[in-house]
C-alpha positions in Angstrom: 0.0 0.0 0.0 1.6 3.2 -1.0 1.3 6.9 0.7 -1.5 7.8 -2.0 -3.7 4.8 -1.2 -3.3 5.4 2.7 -4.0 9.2 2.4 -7.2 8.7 -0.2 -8.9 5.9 2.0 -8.0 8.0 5.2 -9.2 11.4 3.8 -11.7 10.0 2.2 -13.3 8.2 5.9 -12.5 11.2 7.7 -14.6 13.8 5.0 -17.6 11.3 5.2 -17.8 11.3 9.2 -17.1 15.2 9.5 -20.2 15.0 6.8 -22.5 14.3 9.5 -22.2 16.6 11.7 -23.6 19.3 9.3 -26.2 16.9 8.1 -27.6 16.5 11.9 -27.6 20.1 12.2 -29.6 20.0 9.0 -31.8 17.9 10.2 -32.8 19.4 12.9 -33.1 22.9 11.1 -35.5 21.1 9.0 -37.3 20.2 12.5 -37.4 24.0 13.5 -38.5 25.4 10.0 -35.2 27.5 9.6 -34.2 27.4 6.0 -30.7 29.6 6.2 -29.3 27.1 8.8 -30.4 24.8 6.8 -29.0 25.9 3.4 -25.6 26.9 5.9 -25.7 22.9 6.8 -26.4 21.8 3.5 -23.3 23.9 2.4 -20.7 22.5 4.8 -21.9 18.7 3.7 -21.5 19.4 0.3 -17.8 20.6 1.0 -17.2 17.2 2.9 -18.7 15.2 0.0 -16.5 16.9 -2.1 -13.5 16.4 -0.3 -14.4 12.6 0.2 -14.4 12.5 -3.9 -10.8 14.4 -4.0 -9.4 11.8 -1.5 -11.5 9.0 -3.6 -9.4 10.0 -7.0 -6.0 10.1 -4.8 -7.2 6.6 -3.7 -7.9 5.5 -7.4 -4.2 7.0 -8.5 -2.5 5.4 -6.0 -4.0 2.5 -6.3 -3.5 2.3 -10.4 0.1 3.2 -9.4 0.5 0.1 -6.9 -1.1 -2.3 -9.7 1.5 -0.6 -12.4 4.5 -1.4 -9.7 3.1 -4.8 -9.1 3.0 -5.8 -12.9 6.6 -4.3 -13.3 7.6 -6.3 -10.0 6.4 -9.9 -11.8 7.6 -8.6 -15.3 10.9 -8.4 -13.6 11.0 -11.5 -11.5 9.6 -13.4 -14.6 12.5 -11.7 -16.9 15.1 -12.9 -14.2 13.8 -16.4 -14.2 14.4 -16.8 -17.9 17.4 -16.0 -17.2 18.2 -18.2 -14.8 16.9 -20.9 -16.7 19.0 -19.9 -19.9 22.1 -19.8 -17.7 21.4 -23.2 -16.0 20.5 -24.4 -19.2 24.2 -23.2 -21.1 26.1 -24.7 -18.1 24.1 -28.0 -18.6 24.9 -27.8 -22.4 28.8 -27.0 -21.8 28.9 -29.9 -19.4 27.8 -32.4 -21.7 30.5 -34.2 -23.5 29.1 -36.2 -26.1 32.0 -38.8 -26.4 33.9 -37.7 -23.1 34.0 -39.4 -19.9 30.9 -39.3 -17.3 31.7 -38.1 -13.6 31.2 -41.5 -12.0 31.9 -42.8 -8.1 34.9 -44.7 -7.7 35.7 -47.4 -4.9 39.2 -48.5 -4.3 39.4 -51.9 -1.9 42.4 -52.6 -0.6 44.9 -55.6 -1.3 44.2 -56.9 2.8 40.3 -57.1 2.4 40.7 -58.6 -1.1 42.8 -60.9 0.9 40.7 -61.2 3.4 37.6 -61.6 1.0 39.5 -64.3 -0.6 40.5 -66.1 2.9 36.7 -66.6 4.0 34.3 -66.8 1.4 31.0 -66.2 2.6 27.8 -68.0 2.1 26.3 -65.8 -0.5 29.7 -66.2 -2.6 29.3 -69.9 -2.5 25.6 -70.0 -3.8 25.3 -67.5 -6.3 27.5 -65.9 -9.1 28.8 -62.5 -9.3 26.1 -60.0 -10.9 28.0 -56.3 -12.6 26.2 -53.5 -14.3 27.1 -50.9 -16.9 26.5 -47.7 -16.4 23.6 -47.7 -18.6 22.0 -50.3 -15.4 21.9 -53.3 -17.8 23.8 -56.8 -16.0 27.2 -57.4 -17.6 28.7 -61.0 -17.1 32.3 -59.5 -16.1 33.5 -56.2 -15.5 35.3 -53.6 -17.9 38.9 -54.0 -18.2 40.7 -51.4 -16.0 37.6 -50.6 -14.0 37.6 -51.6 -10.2 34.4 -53.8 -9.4 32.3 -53.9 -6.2 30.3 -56.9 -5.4 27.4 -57.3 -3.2 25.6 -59.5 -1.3 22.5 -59.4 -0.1 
């Protein structure tokens, strides 16, 4: 809510209230049968009425003034998002390597528990054979040459 908005909706209340004070006194001018108090009363409303309209059109300004700031505000906020997206999407383009190496986790196992692997087999070893995957998820039958291999047992 901006200054304009505050100021039209507070002028605005403040003209119509004043408004009845005159219009009591015109009311009960009518009662007693005087017309110049009343006309007097009558005038003094009419100047709050028309004050409560001046503060209405600062109201309507400021509100078309917050709408205007608002539709910038998500105009800008939509603009940056592009943005972002265009960015994230160039980094995700200059990361791709078609024919390059993938990132991929690597597990080293030391020469004792290889040993020790080999020294007690367990009962899982002795049931079933050794399952490997490609990267792709499908089940190889042994693993790449050069590329450590991690077995599990469940």
């Amino acid at each position: 809510m901006n200054i304009q908005m505050m100021e039209g909706l507070v002028g605005a209340s403040t003209s119509i209230k004043m408004s009845g004070t005159p219009m009591s006194v015109y009311h009960q001018a009518s009662a007693e049968g005087d017309t110049e108090k009343m006309k007097r009363a009558l005038g003094y409303t009419g100047e709050c009425a028309e004050k409560a309209v001046k503060y209405q059109e600062k109201l309507d300004k400021g509100m078309k003034a917050e709408a205007e700031a608002e539709r910038e505000k998500i105009k800008l906020e939509r603009e940056a998002a592009i943005e972002k997206r265009r960015e994230e999407r160039k980094r995700a383009e200059e990361g791709k390597e078609p024919d390059g190496p993938r990132a991929a986790d690597l597990v080293q196992i030391s020469e004792e528990a290889k040993a020790a692997l080999r020294d007690k087999p367990t009962e899982a070893e002795t049931d079933s054979e050794p399952v490997f995957y490609t990267e792709s998820g499908e089940i190889s039958s042994a693993p790449a040459e050069g590329e450590a291999a991690l077995s599990c047992f469940a």
